[in-house]
N, CA, C and O of each residue as an XYZ file, in Angstrom:
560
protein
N       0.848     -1.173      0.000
C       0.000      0.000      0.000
C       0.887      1.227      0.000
O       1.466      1.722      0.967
N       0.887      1.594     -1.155
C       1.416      3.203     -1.101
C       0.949      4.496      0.000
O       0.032      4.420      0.818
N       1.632      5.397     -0.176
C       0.870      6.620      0.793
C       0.183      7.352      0.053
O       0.909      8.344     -0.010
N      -0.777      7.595     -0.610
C      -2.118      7.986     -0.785
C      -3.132      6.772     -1.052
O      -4.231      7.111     -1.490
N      -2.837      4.951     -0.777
C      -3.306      4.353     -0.056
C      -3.458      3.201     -1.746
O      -2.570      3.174     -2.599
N      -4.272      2.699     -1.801
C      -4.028      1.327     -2.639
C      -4.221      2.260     -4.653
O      -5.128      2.881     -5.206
N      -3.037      1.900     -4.997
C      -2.570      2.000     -6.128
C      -3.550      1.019     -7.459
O      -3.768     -0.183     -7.313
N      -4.000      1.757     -8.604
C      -4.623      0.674     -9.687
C      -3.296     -0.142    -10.513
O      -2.152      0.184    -10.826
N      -3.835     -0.928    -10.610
C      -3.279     -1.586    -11.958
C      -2.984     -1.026    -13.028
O      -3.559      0.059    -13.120
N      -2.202     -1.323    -14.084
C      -1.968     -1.008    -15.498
C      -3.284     -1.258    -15.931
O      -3.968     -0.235    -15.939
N      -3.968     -2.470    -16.359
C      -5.079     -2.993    -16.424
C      -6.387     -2.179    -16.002
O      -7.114     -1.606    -16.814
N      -6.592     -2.206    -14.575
C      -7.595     -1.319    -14.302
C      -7.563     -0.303    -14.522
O      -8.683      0.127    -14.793
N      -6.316      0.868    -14.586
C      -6.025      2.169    -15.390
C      -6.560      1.817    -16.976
O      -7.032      2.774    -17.590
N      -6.532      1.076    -17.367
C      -6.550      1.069    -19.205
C      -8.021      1.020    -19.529
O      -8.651      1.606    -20.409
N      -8.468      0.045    -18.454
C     -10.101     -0.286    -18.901
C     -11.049      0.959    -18.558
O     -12.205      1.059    -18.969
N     -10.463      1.800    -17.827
C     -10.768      2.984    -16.889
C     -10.933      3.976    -18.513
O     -11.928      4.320    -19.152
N      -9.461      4.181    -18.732
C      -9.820      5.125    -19.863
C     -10.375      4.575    -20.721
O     -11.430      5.172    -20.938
N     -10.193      3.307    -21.687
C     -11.143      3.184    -22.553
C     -12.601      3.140    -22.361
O     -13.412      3.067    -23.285
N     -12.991      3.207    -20.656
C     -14.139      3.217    -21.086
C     -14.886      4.794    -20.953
O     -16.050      5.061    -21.249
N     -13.648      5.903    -20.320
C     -14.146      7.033    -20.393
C     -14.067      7.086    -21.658
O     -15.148      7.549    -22.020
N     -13.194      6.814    -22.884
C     -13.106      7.360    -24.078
C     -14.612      6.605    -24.891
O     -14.825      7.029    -26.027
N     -15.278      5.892    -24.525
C     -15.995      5.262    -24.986
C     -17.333      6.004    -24.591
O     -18.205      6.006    -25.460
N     -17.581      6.571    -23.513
C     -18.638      7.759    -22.787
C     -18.319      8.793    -23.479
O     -19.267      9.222    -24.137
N     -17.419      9.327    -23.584
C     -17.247     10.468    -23.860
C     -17.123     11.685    -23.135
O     -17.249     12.861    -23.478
N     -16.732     10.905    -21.595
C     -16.661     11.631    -20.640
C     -15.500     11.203    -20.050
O     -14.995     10.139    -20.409
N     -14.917     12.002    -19.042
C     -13.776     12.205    -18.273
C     -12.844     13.349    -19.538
O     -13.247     13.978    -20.516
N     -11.665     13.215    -18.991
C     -10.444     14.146    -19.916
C     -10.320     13.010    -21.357
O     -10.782     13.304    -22.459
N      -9.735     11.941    -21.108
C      -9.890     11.433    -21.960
C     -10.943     11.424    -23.369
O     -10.680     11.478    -24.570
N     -12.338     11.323    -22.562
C     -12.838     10.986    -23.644
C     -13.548     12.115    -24.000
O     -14.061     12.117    -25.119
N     -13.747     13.522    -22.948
C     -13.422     14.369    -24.122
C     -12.546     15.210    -25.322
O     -12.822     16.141    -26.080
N     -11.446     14.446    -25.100
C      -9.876     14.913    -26.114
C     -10.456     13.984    -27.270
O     -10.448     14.365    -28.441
N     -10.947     12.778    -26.891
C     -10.786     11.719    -27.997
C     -12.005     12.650    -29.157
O     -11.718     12.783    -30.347
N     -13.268     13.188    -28.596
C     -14.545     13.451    -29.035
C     -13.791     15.019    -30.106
O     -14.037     15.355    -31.264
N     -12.724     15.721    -28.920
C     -12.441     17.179    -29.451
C     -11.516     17.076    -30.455
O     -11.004     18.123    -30.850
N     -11.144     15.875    -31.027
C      -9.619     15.966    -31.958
C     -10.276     14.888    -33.386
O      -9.931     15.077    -34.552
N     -11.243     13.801    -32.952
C     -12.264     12.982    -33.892
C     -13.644     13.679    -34.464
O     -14.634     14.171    -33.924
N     -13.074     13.407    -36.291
C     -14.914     13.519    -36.089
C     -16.062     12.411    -35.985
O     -15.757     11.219    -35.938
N     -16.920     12.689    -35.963
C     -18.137     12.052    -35.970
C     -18.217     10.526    -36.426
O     -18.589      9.504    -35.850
N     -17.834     10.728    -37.392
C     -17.653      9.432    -38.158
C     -16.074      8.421    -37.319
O     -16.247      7.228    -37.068
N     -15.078      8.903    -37.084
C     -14.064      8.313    -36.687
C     -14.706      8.085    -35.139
O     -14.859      6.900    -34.840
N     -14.896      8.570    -34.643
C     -15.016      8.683    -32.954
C     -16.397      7.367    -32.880
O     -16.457      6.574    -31.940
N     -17.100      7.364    -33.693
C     -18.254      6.002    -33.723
C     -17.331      4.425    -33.909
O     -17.512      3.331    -33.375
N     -16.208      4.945    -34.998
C     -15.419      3.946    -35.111
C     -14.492      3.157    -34.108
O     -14.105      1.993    -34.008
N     -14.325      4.281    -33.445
C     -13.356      3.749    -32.200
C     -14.610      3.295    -30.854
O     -14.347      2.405    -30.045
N     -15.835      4.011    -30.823
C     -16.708      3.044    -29.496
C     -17.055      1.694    -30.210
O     -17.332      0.728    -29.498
N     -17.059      1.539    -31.846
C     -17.165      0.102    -32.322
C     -16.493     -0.661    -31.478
O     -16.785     -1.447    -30.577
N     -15.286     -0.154    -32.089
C     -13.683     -1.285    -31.636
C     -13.836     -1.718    -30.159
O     -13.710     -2.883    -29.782
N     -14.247     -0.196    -29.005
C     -14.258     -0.562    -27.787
C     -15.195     -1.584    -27.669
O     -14.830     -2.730    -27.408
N     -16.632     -1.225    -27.872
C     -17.587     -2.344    -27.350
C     -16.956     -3.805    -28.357
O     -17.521     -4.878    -28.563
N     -16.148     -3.515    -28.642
C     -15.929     -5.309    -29.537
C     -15.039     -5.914    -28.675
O     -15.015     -7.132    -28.502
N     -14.178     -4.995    -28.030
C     -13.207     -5.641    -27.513
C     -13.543     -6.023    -26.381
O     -13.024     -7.033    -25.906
N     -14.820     -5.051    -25.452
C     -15.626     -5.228    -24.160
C     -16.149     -6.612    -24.417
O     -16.027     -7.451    -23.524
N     -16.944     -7.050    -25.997
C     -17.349     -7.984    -25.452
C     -16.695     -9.362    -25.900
O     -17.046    -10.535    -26.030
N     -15.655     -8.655    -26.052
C     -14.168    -10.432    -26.315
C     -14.513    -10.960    -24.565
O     -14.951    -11.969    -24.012
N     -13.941     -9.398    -24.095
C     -13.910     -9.529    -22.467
C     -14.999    -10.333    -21.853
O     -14.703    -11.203    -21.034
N     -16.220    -10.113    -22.181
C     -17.472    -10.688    -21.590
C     -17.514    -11.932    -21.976
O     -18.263    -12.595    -21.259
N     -17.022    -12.516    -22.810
C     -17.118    -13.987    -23.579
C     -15.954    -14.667    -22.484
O     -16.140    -15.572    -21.670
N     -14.979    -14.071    -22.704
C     -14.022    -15.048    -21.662
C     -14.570    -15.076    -20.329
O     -14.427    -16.157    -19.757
N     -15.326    -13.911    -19.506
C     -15.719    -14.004    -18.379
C     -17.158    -14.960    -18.039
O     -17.448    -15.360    -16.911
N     -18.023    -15.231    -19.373
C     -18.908    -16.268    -19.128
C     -18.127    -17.351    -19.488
O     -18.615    -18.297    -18.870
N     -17.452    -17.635    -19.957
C     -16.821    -19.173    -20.601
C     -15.979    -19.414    -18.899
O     -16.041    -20.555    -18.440
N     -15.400    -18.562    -18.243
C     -15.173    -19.110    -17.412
C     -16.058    -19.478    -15.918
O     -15.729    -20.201    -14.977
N     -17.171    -18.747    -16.120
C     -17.832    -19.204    -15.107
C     -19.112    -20.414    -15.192
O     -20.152    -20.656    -14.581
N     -18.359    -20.976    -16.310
C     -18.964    -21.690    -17.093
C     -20.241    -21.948    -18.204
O     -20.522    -23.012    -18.754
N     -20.805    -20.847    -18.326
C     -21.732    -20.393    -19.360
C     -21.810    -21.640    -20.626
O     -20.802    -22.011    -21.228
N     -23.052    -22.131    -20.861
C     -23.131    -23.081    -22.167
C     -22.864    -22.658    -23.405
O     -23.337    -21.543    -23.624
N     -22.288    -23.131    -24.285
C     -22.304    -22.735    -25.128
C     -22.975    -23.565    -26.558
O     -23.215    -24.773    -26.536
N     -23.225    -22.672    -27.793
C     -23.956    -23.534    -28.874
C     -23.356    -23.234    -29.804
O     -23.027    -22.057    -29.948
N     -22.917    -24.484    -31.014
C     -21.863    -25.110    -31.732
C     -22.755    -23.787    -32.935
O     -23.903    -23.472    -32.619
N     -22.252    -23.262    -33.964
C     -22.623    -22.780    -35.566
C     -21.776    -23.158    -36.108
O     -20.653    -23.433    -35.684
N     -22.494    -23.279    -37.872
C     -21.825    -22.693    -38.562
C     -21.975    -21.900    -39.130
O     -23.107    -21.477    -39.363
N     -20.545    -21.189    -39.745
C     -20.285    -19.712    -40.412
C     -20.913    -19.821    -41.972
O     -20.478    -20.531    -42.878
N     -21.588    -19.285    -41.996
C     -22.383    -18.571    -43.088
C     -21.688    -17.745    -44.211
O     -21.473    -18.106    -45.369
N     -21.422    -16.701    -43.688
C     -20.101    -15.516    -44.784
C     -19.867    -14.664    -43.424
O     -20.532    -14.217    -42.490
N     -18.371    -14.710    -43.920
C     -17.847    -13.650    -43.204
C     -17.205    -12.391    -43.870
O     -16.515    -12.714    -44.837
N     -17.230    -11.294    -43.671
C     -16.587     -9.959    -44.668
C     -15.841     -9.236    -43.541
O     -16.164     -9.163    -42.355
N     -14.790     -8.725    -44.153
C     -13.926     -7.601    -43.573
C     -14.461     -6.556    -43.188
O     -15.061     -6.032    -44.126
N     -14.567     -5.790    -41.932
C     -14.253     -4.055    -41.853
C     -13.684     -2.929    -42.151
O     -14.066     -1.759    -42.165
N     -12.367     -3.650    -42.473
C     -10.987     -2.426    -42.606
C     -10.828     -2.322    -41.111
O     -10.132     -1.314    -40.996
N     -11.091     -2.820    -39.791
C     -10.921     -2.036    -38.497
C      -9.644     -3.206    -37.647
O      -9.878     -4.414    -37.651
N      -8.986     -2.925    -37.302
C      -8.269     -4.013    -36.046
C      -8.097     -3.102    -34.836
O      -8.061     -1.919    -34.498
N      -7.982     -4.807    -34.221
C      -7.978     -3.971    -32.267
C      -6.696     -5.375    -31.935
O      -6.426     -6.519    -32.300
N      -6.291     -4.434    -31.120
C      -5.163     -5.346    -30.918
C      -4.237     -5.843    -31.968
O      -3.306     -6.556    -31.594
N      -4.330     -5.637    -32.901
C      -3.749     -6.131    -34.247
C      -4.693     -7.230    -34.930
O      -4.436     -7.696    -36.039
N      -6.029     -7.676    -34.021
C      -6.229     -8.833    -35.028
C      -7.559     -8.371    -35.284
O      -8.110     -7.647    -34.456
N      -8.441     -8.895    -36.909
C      -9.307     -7.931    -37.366
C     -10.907     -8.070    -36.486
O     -11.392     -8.997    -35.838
N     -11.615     -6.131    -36.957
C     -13.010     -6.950    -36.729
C     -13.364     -7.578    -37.816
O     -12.580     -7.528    -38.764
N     -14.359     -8.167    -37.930
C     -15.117     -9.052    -38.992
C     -16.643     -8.890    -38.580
O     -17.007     -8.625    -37.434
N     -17.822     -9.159    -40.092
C     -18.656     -8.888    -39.935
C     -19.144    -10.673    -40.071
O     -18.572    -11.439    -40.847
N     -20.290    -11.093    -39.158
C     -19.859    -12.567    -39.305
C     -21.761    -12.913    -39.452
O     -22.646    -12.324    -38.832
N     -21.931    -14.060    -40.486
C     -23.350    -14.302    -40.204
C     -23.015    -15.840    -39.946
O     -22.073    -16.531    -40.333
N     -24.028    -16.102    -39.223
C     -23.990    -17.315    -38.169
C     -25.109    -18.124    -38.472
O     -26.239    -17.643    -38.561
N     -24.782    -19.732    -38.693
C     -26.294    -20.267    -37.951
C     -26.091    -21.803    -36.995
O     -25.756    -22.952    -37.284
N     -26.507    -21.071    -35.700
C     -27.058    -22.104    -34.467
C     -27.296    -23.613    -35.470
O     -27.680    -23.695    -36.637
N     -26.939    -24.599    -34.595
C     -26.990    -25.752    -35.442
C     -28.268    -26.191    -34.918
O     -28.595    -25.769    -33.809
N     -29.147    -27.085    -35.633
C     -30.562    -27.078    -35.108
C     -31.812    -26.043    -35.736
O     -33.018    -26.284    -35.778
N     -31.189    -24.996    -36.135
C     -32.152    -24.079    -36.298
C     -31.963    -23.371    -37.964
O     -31.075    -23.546    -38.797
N     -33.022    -22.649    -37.993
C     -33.026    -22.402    -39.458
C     -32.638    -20.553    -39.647
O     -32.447    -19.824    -40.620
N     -32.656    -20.366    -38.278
C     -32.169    -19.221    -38.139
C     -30.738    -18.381    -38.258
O     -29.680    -18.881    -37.875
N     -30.809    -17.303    -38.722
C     -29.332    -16.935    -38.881
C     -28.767    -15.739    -37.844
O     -29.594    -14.863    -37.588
N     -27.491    -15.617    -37.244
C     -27.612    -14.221    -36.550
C     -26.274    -13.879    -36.913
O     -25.234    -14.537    -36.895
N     -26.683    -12.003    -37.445
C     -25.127    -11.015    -37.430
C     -24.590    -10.978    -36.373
O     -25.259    -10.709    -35.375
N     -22.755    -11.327    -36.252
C     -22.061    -10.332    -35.292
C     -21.035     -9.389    -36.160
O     -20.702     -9.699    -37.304
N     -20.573     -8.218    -35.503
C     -19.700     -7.779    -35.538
C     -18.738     -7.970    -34.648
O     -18.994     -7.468    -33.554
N     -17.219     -8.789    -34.770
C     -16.744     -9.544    -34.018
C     -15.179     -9.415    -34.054
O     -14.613     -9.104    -35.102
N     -14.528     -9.645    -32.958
C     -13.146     -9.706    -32.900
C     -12.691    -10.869    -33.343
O     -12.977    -11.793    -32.582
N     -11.933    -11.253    -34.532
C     -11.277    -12.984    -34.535
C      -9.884    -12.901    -34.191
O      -9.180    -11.910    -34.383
N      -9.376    -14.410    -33.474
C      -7.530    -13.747    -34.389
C      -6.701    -13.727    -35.331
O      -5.876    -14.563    -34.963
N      -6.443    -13.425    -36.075
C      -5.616    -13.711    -36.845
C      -4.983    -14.477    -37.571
O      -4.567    -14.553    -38.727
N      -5.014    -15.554    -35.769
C      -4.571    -16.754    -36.759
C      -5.438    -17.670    -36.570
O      -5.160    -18.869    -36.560
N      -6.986    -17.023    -36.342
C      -7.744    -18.441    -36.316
C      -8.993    -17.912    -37.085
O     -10.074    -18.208    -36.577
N      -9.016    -17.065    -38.398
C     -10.061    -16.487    -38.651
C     -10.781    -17.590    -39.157
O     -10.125    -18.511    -39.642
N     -12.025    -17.664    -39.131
C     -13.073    -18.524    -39.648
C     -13.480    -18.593    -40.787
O     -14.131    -17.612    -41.146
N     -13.298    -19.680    -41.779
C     -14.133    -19.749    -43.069
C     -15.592    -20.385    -43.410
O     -16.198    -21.128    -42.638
N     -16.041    -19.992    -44.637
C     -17.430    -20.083    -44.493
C     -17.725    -21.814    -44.300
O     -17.413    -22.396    -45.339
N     -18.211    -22.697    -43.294
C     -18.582    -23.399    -43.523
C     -17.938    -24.328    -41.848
O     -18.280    -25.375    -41.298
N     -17.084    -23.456    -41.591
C     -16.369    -23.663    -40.208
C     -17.543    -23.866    -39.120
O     -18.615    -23.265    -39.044
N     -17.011    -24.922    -38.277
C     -18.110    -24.827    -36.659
C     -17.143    -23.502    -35.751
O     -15.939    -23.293    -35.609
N     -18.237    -22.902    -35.337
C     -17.516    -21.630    -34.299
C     -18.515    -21.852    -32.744
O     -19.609    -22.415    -32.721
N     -17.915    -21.348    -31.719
C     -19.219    -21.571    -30.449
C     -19.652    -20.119    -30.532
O     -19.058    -19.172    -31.048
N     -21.075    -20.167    -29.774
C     -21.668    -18.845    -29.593
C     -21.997    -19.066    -28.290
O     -22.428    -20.142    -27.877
N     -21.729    -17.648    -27.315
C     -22.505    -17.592    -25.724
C     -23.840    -16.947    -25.925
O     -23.897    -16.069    -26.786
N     -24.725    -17.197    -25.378
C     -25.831    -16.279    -25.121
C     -25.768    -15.210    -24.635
O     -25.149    -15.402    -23.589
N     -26.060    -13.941    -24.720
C     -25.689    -12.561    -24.438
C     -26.451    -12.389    -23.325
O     -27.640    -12.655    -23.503
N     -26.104    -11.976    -22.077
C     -26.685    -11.850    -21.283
C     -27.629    -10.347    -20.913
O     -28.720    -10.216    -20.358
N     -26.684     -9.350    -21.479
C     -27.504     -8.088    -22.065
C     -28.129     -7.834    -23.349
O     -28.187     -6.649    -23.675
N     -28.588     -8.659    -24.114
C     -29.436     -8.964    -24.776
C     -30.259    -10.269    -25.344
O     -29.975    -11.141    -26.166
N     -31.177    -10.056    -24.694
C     -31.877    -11.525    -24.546
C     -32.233    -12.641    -25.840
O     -33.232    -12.366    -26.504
N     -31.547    -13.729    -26.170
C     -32.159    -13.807    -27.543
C     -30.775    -13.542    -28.106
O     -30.694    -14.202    -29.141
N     -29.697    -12.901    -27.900
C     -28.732    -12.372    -28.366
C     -27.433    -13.269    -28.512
O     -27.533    -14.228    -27.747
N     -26.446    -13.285    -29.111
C     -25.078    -13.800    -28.829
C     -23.753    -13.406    -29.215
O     -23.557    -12.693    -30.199
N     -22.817    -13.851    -28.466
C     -21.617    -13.614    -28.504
C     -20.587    -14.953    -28.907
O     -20.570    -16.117    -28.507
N     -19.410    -13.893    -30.290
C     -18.872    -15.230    -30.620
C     -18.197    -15.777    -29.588
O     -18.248    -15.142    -28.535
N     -17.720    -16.550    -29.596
C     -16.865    -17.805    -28.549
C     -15.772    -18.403    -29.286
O     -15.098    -18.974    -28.428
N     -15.466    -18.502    -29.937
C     -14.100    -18.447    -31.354
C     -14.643    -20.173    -31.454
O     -15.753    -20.679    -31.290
N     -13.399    -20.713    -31.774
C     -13.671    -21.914    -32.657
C     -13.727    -23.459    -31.668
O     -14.016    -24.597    -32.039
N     -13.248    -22.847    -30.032
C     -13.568    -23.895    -28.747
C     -12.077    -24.699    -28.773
O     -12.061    -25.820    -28.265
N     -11.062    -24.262    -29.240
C      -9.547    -24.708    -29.496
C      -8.725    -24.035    -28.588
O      -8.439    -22.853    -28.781
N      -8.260    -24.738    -27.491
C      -7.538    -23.790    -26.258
C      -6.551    -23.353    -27.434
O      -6.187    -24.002    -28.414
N      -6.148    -21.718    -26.935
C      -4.626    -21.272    -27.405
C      -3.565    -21.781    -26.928
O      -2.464    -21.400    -27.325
């Protein structure tokens, strides 16, 4: 414990600003709003909420959350990367069902998905009915 009393993380500092830059509030995220326009500054809360919900996928997969097998439908490019590896625009279908669902999604790089691939999906817990990819169920 330091003397002005318990110190953040690198980590908790980072998630801190991206998610002021993602509000559009604090210093951060009004520099990000005062130097972007309109169009760029939508681009970057994309990237954030994509990368928020990589985050949310690993945090249900580990608390064990079910998951349901697809396959990939078509997938198309953005032009966008986070972390270095791309978003992708991905259509999906649940096996069992005749239904199809869009994500806009983080893959990596070196495991991008082709059309016809099994991928897992989590159920979205903030949107009901909803899902999140789960990549291809292949520990790294």
């Amino acid at each position: 414990m330091g003397i002005f009393g318990k110190r953040k993380s690198r980590e908790e500092r980072a998630a801190e600003i991206a998610g002021q830059v993602a509000s559009g509030k604090g210093f951060y995220g009004r520099a990000t709003r005062a130097f972007l326009n309109d169009e760029d500054y939508g681009r970057v809360r994309q990237s954030i909420g994509a990368y928020n919900a990589g985050l949310d996928v690993q945090q249900l997969l580990a608390a064990g959350a079910p998951t349901t097998p697809a396959a990939v439908v078509s997938i198309g490019d953005t032009g966008r990367l986070v972390n270095h590896d791309p978003v992708v625009d991905l259509v999906l279908q649940p096996s069992g069902t005749t239904e199809r669902v869009a994500l806009q999604t983080i893959v990596s790089k070196l495991r991008i998905p082709r059309v016809g691939d099994q991928v897992l999906l989590v159920a979205d817990p903030a949107r009901p009915g909803g899902y999140l990819y789960a990549g291809d169920g292949i520990a790294p």
